[in-house]
Each structure stands twice: as structure tokens, then as C-alpha cells.
N, C-alpha and C positions, 0 to 999 in steps of 0.2 A: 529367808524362805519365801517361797511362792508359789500363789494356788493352781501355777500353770505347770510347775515342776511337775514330773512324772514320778513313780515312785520310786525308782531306780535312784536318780538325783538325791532323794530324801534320805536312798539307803548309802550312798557313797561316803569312804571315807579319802577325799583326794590324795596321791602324793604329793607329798612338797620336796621339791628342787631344793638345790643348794642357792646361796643368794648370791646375786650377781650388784656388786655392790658399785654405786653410780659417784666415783672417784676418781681423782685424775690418777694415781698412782698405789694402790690399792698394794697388799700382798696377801696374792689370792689363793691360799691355800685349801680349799674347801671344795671343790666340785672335781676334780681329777686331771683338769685340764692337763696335757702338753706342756713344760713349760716355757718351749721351743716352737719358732716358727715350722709350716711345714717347707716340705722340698721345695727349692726354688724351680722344680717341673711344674707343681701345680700350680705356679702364678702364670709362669709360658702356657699352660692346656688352656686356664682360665681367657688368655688372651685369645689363644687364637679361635677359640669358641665361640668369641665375642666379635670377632674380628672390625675392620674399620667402622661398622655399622652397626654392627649386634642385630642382623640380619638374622641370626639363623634363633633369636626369642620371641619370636611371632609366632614360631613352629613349637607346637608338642614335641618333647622330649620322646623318645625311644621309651615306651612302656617298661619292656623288657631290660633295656638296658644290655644291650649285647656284646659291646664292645667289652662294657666293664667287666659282665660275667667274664668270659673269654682270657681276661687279665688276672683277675682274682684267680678261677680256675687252672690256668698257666703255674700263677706263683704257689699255687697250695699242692699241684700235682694232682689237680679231680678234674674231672668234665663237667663242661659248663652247664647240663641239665642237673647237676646236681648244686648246682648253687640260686638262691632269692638273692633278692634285693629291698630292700626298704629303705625309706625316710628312718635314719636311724636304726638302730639294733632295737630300741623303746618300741617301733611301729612294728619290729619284724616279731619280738616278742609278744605282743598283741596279737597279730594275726595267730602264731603258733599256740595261743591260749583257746582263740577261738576254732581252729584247723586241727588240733592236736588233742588237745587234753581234756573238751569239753564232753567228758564220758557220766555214765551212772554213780562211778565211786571217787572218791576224792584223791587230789593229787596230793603227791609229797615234796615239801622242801624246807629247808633250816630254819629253826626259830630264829636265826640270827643271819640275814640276808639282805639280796635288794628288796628295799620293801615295798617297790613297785608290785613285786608278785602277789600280795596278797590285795594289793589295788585291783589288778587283771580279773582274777579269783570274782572279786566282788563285782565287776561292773558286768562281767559275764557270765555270772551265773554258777562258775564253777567251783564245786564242796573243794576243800583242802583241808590236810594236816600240817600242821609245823612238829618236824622231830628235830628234837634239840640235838647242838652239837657239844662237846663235850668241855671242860673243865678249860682245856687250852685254845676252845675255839675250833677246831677240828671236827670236819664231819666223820661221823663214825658209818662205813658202809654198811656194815651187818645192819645196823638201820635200815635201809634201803632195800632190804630186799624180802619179797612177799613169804619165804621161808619160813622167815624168822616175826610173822608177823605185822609185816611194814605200816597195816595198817590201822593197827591195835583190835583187830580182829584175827588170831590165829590161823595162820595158813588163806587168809584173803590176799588176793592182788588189789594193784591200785590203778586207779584212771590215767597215772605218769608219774613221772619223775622231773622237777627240775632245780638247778643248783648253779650257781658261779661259781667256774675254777681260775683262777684265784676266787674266793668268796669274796663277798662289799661285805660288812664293811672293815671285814677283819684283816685281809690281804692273806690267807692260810691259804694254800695251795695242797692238792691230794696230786699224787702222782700216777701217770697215766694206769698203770695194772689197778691200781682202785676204783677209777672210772671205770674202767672195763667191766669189774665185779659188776656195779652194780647195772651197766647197761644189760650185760649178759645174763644178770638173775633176774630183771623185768622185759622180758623178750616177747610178754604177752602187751605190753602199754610204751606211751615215748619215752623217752631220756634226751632232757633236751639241758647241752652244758652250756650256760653263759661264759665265751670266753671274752669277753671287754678287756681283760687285764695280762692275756696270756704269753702278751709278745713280753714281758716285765721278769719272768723268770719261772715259768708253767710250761708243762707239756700241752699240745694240745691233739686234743682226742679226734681231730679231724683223718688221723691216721687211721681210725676203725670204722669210718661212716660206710667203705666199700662191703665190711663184714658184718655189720651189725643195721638191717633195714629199719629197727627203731631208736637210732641215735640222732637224732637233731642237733649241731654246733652252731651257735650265734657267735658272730663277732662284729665290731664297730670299728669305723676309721677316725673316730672320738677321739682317742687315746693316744696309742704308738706312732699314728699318723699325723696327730696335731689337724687333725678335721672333724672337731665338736661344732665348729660354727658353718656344717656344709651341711651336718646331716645323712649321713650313709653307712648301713648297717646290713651285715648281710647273714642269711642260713648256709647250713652246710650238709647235704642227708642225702637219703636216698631219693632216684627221682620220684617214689610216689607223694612222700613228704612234701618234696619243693612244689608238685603238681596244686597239692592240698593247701598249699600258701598263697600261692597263685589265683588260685578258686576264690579262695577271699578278698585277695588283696583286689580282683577285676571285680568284686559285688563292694568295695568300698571305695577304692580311689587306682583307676588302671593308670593313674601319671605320679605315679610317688615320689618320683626321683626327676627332677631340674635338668635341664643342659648342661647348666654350671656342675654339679656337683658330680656329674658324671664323670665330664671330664677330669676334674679334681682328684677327685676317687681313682680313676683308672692312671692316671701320670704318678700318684702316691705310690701305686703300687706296684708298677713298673720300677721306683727307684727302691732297687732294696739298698744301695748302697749306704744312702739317706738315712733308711729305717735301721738299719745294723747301726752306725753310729750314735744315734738319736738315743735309742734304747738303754745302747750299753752308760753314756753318759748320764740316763735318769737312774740305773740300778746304782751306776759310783758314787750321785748323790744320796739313794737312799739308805745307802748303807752307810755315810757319812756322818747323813742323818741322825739312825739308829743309836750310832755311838755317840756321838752329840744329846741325843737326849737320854741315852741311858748313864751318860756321867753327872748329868743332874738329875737323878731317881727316878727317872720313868721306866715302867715295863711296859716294853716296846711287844707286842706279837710277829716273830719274824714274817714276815712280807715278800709274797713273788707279784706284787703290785705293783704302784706306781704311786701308792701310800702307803702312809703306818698307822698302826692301829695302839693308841698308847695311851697309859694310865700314869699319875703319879698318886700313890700310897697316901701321901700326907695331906692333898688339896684336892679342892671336890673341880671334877669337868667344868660344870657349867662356868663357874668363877671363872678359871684358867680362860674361858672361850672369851666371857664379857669381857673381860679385863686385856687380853690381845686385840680383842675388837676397835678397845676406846684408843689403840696403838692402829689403827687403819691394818692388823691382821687378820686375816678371815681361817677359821678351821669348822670341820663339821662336828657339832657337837649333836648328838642324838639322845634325847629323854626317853627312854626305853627300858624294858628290865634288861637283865643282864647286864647292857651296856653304862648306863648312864650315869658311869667315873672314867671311861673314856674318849679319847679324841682319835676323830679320824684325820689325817693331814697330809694333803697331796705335798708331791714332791715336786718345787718349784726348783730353780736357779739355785746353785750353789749360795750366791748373795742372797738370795731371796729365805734360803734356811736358816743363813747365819743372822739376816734379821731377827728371824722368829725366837733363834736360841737365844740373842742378847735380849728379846722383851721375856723370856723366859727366864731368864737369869733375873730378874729382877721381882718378876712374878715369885717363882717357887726358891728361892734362893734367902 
């Protein structure tokens, strides 16, 4: 601590990132990554971006990013005023804390989530609740809605709504008419769906943004796209919403977004052919997975992610985690109530599972 810190700083309680562990040959199953190159367009975009001189990184990037919108916009079927951009889904999620949800009464979302949100919450000032999800991990929507109470004051609204469909860190997915519910019974506040995980086996509610002007979609080219190391993250809403992001995002940084990652970004998602293959090869792994560690006693929580969320009965989390570690495997273990007898475990490389399950066999076996 220091007497220069503000008192904000004093009140923060950081996130902490998954570890990025500094190995020649690692098996990195703990932060969500891809665990797949992306398309071989985004090395081509990258190049000619760059081209014989890398002439064109002297120049500010495209604020707006228009091309990209344009692209994204194309592949989801919406117009480009209704899409943001950001350094990441993290920065667009940020902005939409402070553009969005920063009201008189407290927002709603999972006691059992990213727990970035309740970082947001605190650095900005904004009251929240945590309603808990239910026995199998599952958000219950009657939760959600100011009817029924949402906000432990009978018949009060609340300042927003927001949630991961698929959830973090459980991989539980709600299917699209449930989304709806609850954007539909909070028509007075946002509804803003984290989709990071959606391309994995989720509906995504980008289909209602035309009908519903307080539904906000996040997603990130992290994931399905194999571009966690670019940085590109986008909104998806009505255009007052994106206006309201924008507003922010020009009072903190009008250049969020790179040359490089633009381009990246925009040839990613030009290749759907790419992303249809990619996908379906991470779901046949994690379903592989699933039955892999469910033949040595884990309860697995079915998964429309690109992890599994798993306990075994007879041995505590933490142990399991240490002891695949001292094996150079990495899983996320989170000390947490509720959670903390399970494992979160991105879905690597076929080899890279069948590692994990032979140091597991030896572990719980």
C-alpha cells in the first residue's frame, strides 16, 4: 500500500487471470484458449497490413473500425450501427458497466460467474446483487425478473441484468426463449448476454437485439476464433446502446483497436468455413472429454463451452490441481464457495486431453 493510492485502489479487489505459465511445452488447460491455430487468412490480412515496410503503423488505426464492423455485421445479419468494438470483450464489457448499468439501484447477476463482473461493480461504483443459480448450476429466470421480486425488494426493478450464455465458469447454457424471458420482463433496465462461449453449442440472442432495444450481446474473437493474443471484442444492440459505448469509449481511448488486429479480426470472420470446422472439432473433443473423465468418477456439468466444469466425489480440487501442475498441466482451480471441489478445464488437442486423463489416472485412480 501507498499514501499516494487513491481510495478507490485501497477499495479494489483485482481480478486474477488464469496463469500463463513460462514453459517450453506446457499443457495449458486453464484460460479457454483455442486450441487450434487461427485461419490461415489472418496471417495473409496480417501481412499485407504490414506490407514490405509496415508503412501503414506510423498511421492511427481506424477509430471506428469500419471495415471490421461491416464484416461482423455481414456475418451476424445486423447493420453495422448496431455493432462496437473494443480491445477485447473485457474493455467492451467495461465500457457497457459504465454506459449501461451505472443507475440508482443494483444490477443482477450469478453468484456463480465471471468474476470479472463484480470487479466492474467495484471499480465503478456500481450496487449489485448476486442471485444464486440453482443446485445444477443453472440460472433460474424467474430470478430475474422484477415481478417476482429481482431484487429482494418486492415488485422493485433493477439498474440491469447481466449473465454469460454459456455461463464461466460452469459451461451451463439457457436456451434462447429463456433469454428472452428475462430481457422481455426487464424492459425498464439493460440485459446485457455475455456470449464469449456461444459459437461452442448456445443459441445466440443476437437474433432479438432488432426487437428488444434493451438487450446488449457481447462476444469476443478469443475463443472460436483462436484470437486471444489480438485482442478483439465486440457489442451487439440497439443503435442507441452502441451510441452510449462509443460516448465512452471516445472519453477514454478513441484508438482501441490496432491495425494488426483489425485486420485479423475482419479475415477471421470472413472465413466461416474455418470457424465451422474448428468448432465442431473442439465440441468432439469435449465430449470425449466428458466421457473420459466421467469413467474415472467425475461429475462432469454438461458443457455448450469450450470447457468442462468437473468434480470428483472422493478427492479435494485443490490437490487434483497441485499435483497435475508438478505434471507441467495447468487447470483452473477457483477457491470459492460453492465451487471449490471443482475444476474448470479448457479443451485442448485431443493429445493434449489424453495427457491430462493418463496424469489423472494416476492421481484419482
Amino acid at each position: 500500500m501507498s499514501r499516494y493510492w487513491s481510495d478507490i485502489v485501497h477499495r479494489l479487489v483485482p481480478y486474477v487471470p488464469g496463469e500463463q505459465p513460462a514453459l517450453a511445452k506446457p499443457v495449458k488447460l486453464n484460460t479457454n484458449e483455442n486450441p487450434y491455430p487461427p485461419s490461415l487468412r489472418v496471417l495473409d490480412a496480417i501481412r499485407a497490413e504490414l506490407g514490405e515496410t509496415a508503412e501503414s503503423l506510423r498511421r492511427y488505426p481506424d477509430p471506428v473500425a469500419k471495415r471490421l464492423c461491416a464484416a461482423v455485421a455481414a456475418h451476424h445479419g445486423i447493420r453495422a450501427d448496431q455493432v462496437f468494438v473494443g480491445n477485447g470483450s473485457d474493455e467492451v464489457l467495461a465500457h457497457a458497466f459504465q454506459a449501461l448499468l451505472k443507475h440508482d439501484k443494483p444490477i443482477l447477476f450469478p453468484d456463480i460467474t465471471y468474476s470479472f463482473y463484480p470487479t466492474y461493480a467495484r471499480l465503478y461504483g456500481v450496487d449489485y446483487c448476486t442471485v444464486p443459480v440453482d443446485a445444477q448450476f443453472a440460472i433460474r429466470v424467474d430470478d430475474y425478473l422484477p415481478e417476482n421480486g429481482a431484487t429482494g425488494a418486492t415488485g422493485a426493478t433493477n439498474g440491469g441484468v447481466i449473465f454469460p450464455n454459456p455461463n464461466a465458469p460452469t459451461g451451463h447454457a439457457l436456451p434462447l426463449s429463456e433469454i428472452e424471458r428475462v430481457v422481455a420482463g426487464n424492459a425498464d433496465s439493460v440485459v446485457i448476454v455475455d456470449e464469449a462461449y456461444v459459437d461452442f453449442g448456445a443459441q445466440s440472442a443476437i437474433a432479438l437485439i432488432d426487437r428488444y432495444p434493451n438487450l446488449l450481446v457481447v462476444h469476443t474473437t478469443s475463443k472460436s476464433r483462436s484470437l486471444a493474443g489480438m485482442r478483439v471484442g465486440f457489442a451487439f444492440g440497439h443503435a442507441d446502446l452502441i451510441e452510449a459505448l462509443n460516448r465512452v469509449k471516445d472519453s477514454f481511448n478513441s484508438y482501441p483497436l490496432d491495425r494488426l488486429a483489425q485486420a485479423a479480426a475482419t479475415a477471421a470472420y470472413e472465413d466461416t468455413e474455418w470457424l465451422e470446422t474448428t468448432r465442431k472439432r473442439v465440441m468432439e473433443s469435449r465430449a470425449r472429454l466428458t466421457a473420459s473423465l466421467a469413467a474415472l468418477g467425475f461429475e462432469v456439468v454438461p458443457s455448450a463451452a469450450n470447457f468442462v466444469f468437473a468434480k470428483h466425489p472422493a478427492h479435494d480440487a485443490a490437490q487434483i490441481s497441485a499435483k497435475l501442475r508438478e505434471k507441467e498441466i495447468f487447470v483452473r482451480y477457483f477457491n470459492a464457495p460453492r465451487v471449490n471441489q471443482h475444476l474448470r478445464i479448457s479443451i485442448g488437442t485431443d493429445d493434449e486431453c489424453d495427457t491430462l486423463i493418463e496424469a489423472l489416472k494416476t492421481i484419482v485412480g
